[in-house]
C-alpha positions as CSV (number, residue, x, y, z in Angstrom):
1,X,-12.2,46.0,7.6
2,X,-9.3,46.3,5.4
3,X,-5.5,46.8,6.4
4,X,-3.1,49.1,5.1
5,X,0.8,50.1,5.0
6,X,1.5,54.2,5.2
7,X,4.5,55.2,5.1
8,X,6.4,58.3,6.3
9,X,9.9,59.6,7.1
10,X,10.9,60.1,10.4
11,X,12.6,63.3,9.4
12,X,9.6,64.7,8.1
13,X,6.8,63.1,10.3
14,X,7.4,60.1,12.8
15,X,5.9,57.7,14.8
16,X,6.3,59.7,17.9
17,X,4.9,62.9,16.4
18,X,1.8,61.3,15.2
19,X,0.9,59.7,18.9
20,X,1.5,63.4,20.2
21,X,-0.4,64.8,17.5
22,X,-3.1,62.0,18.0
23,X,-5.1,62.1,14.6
24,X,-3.3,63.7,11.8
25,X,-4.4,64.3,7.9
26,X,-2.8,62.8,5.2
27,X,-2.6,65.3,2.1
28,X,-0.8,66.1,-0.7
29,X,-0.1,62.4,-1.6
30,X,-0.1,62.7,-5.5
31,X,0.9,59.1,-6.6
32,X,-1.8,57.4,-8.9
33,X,-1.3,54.0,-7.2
34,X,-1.5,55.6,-3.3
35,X,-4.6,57.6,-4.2
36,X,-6.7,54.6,-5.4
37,X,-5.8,52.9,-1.9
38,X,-6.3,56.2,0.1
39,X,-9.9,56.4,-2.4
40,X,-10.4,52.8,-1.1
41,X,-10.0,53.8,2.8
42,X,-12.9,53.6,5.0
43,X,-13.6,55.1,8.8
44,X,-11.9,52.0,10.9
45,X,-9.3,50.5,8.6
46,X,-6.1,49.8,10.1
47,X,-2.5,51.1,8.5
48,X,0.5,50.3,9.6
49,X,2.7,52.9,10.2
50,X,6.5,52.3,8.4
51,X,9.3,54.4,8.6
52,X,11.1,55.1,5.6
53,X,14.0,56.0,4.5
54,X,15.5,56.3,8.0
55,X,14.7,53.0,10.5
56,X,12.7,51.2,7.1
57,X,10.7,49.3,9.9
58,X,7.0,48.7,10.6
59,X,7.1,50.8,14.1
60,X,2.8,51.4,14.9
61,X,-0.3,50.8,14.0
62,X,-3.0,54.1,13.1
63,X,-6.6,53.5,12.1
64,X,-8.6,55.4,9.4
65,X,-10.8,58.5,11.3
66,X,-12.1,59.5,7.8
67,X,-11.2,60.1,4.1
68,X,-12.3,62.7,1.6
69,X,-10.8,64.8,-1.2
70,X,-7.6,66.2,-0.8
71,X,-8.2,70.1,0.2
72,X,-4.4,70.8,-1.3
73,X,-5.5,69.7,-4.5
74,X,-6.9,72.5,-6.8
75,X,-8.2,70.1,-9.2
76,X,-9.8,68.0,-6.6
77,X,-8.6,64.5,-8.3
78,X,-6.9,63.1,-5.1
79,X,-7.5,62.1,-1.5
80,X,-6.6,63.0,1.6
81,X,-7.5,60.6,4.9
82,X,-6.9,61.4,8.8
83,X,-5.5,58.8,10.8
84,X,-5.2,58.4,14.6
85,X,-2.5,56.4,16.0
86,X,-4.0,53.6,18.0
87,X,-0.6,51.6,19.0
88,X,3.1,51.1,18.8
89,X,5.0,47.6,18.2
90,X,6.8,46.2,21.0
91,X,9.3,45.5,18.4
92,X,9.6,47.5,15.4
93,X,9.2,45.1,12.4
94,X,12.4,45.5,9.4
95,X,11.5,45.5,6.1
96,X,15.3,43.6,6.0
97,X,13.4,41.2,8.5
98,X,10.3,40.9,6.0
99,X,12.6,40.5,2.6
100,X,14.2,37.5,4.7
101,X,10.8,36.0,5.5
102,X,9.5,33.5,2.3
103,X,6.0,34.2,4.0
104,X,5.9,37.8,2.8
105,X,7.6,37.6,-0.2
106,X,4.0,38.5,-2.3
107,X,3.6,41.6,0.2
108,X,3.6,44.8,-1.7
109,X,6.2,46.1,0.9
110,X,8.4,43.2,0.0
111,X,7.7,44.2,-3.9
112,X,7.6,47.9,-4.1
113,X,8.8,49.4,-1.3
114,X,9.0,52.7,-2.9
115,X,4.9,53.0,-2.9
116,X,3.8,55.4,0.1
117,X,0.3,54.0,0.8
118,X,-0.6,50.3,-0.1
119,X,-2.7,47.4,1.0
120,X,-1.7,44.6,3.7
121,X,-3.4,41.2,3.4
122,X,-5.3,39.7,6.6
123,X,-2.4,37.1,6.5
124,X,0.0,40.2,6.6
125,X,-1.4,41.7,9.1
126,X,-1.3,39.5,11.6
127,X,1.6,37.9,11.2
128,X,3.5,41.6,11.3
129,X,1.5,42.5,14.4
130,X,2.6,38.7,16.3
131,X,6.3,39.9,14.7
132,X,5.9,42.8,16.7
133,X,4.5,41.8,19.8
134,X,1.3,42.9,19.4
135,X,-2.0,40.2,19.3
């Protein structure tokens, strides 16, 4: 299994829309970078799901239901996955919180913030979810 960042604003999609929502597709993603990880995705990953812009804080966690070629894409170079949201954090997780952490300062969060979809290490991972109350 692999582990995964996804980010979203809350203005535009949040946290509490996706667990209402339940499983939601992810199109229309046309970064180079994020389609290569999305490309990468398979059924039972595990993303995290971060609020950007407003919030900027790890605030669930989603797993991968399936991935495929974006539909919104005429020229079918790019992919699309649907994600189900599986848990909140007890304590949503900053990325001011992670900048301040030496442990996380190689995580591509830490690095590029900007990127909408990117990989979490195993060492990552659980360290955000203990961060955030989960186990």
């Amino acid at each position: 299994m692999a582990y995964w960042l996804i980010k979203s604003e809350p203005d535009t999609w949040s946290w509490n829309q996706h667990v209402k929502k339940g499983a939601d597709s992810w199109t229309g993603v046309r970064n180079h970078q994020a389609k290569v990880h999305l490309q990468t995705m398979k059924k039972g990953d595990k993303a995290f799901f971060y609020h950007s812009n407003e919030g900027k804080e790890i605030v669930g966690v989603s797993e991968v239901v399936k991935a495929y070629i974006d539909p919104t894409d005429s020229k079918n170079a790019f992919f699309a996955v649907d994600f189900k949201a599986v848990e909140p954090l007890k304590t949503p997780v900053s990325l001011a919180t992670l900048k301040a952490d030496k442990h996380f300062a190689d995580m591509v969060l830490v690095k590029n913030s900007r990127l909408s979809v990117q990989p979490v290490t195993a060492d990552e991972w659980k360290a955000i979810r203990k961060m955030g109350g989960l186990k």
